[in-house]
C-alpha positions in Angstrom: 12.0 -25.0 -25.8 15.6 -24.9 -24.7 16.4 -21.8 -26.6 13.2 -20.0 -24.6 14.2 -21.2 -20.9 17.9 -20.1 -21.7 16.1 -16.4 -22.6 13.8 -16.1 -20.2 17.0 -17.5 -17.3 19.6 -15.3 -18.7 18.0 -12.4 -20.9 20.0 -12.9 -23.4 19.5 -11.0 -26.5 18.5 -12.7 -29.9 21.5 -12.4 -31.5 23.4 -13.5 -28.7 21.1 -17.0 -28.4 21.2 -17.6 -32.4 24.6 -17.6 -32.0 25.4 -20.1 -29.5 22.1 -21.9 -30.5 23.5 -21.6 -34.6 19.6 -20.3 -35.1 18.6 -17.1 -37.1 17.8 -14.3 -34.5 14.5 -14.0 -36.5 13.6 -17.8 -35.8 14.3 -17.4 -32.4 12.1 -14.5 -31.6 9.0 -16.6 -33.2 10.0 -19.5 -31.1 10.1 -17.6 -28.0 7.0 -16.1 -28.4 5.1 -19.1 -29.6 6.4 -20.7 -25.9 5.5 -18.2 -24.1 2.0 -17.6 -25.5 1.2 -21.4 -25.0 2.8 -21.2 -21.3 0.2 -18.0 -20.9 -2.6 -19.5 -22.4 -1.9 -22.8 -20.4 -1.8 -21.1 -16.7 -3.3 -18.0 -16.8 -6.7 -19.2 -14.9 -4.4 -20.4 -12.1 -1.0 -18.4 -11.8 -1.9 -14.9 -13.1 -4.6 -13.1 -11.7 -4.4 -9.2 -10.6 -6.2 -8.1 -7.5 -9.1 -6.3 -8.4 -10.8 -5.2 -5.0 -9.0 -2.8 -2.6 -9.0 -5.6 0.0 -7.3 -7.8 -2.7 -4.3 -5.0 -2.8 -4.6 -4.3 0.9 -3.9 -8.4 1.0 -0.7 -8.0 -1.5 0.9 -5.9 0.5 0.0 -7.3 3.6 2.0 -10.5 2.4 5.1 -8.2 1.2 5.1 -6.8 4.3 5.6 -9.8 6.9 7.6 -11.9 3.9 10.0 -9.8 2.8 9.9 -7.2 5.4 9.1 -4.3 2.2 5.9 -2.6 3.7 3.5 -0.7 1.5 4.5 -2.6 -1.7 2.1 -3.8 -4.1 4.3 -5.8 -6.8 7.5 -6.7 -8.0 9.8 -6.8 -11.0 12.5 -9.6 -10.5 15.9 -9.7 -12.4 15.2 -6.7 -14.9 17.0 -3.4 -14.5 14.2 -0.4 -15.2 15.6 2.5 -16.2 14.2 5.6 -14.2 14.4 9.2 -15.7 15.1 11.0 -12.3 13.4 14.2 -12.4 15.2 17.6 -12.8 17.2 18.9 -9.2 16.3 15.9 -7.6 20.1 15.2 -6.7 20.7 12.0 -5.6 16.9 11.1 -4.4 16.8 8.9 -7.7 19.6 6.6 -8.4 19.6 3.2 -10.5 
């Protein structure tokens, strides 16, 4: 369980976790998902549910709107880089 929270906290990679955990890489990636699929199964009535009506969505953004001040926004990714393939003579329009 430890060896999961320290991924999911850090993003370390396997190899990086077996070796300040001393377990094989391959153990650890079965571990990890194991605890992850039980977490899932556990709350997924309660925590993760998608909109699936417009008003639902309209409601989502409504809420990133007067919370964070990010209108028009529908979701989130938090603490993972995603690399974007900017598109050809865009210049600058797509960074990061």
């Amino acid at each position: 369980m430890v060896i999961t929270l320290r991924f999911l906290a850090t993003g370390n990679s396997y190899r990086a976790l077996a070796f300040e955990f001393r377990v094989a890489h391959n153990s650890i990636s079965q571990l990890i998902r194991e605890l992850c699929t039980a977490i899932y199964e556990e709350y997924k009535e309660e925590m993760f549910t998608m909109p699936s009506t417009q008003d639902e969505w309209k409601a989502v953004a409504r809420q990133f709107g007067s919370r964070w001040n990010f209108h028009h926004c529908r979701g989130a990714i938090d603490g993972k880089h995603v690399a974007v393939k900017k598109p050809k003579k865009s210049g600058s329009l797509y960074y990061n």
